[in-house]
PLY file of the C-alpha trace (Angstrom):
ply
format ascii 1.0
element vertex 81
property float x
property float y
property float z
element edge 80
property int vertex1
property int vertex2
end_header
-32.16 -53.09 47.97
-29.61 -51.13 45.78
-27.46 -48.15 46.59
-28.82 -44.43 44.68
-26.38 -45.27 41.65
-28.12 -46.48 38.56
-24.99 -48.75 37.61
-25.72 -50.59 40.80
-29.31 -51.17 40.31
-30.15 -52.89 37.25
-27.89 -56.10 38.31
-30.06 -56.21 41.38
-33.06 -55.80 39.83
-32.30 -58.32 37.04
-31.40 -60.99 40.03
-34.41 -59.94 41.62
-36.51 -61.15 38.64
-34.69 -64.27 37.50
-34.77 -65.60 40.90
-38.86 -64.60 40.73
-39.56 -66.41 37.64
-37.58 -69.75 38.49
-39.11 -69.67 41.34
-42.70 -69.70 39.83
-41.44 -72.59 37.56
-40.90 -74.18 40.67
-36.80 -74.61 40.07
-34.75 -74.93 43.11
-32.22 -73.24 41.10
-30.76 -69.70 41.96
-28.94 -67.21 39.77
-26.53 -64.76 41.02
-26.14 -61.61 39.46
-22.77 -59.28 40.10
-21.80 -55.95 38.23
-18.01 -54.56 37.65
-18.59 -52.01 35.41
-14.92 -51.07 35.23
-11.79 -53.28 35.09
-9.66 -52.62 38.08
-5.79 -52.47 38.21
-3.93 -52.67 41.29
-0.49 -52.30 40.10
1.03 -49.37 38.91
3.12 -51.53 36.18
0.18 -52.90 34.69
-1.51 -49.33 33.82
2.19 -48.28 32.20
2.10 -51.17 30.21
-1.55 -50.63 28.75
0.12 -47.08 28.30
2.88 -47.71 26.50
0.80 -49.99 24.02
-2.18 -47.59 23.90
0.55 -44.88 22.93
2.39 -46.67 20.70
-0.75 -47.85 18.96
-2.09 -43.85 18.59
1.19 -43.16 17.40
1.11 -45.68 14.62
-2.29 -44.93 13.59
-1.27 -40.87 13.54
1.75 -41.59 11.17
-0.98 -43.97 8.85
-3.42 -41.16 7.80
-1.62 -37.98 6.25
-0.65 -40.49 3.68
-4.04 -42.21 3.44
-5.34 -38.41 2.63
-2.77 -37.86 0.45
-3.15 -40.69 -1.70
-6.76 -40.05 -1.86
-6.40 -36.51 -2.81
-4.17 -37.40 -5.62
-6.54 -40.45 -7.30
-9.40 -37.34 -6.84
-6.39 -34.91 -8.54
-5.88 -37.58 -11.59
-9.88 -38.58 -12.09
-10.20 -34.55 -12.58
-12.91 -34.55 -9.76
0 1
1 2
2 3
3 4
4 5
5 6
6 7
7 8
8 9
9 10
10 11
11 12
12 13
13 14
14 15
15 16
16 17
17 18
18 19
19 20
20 21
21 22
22 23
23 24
24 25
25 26
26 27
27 28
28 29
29 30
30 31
31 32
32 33
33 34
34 35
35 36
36 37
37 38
38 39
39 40
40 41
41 42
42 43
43 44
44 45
45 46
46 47
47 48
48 49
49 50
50 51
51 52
52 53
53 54
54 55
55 56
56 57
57 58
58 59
59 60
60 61
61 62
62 63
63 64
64 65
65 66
66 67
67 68
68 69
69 70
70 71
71 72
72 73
73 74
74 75
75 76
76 77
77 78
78 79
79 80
């Protein structure tokens, strides 16, 4: 019913046992279950520009906390802690 990977499984086995109980509430209705546990990209532009922004986002967030520690380190310096 489902391939060895455990990823795969659980969707199936989740359809498996909605579709069970509807059907023992008598319901003509069906419910389709799909897993895509990873987002695909097909172009090559696409993963340079989640790059570029994942980059530029570390690289903001690096030059944010020396000063964060600083500034801490210098309240701690003037409370005498």
């Amino acid at each position: 019913m489902c391939s060895v990977e455990h990823i795969n499984c659980f969707p199936v086995l989740v359809n498996i046992l909605s579709n069970t109980f509807l059907r023992l509430f008598n319901s003509t209705q069906r419910i389709r279950v799909w897993s895509q546990p990873f987002y695909g990209t097909h172009t090559p532009e696409l993963k340079s520009d989640i790059f570029f922004v994942c980059l530029n986002y570390l690289l903001i967030l690096a030059a944010g906390l020396p000063p964060h520690f600083a500034v801490s380190s210098m309240e701690d310096y003037k409370v005498k802690s």
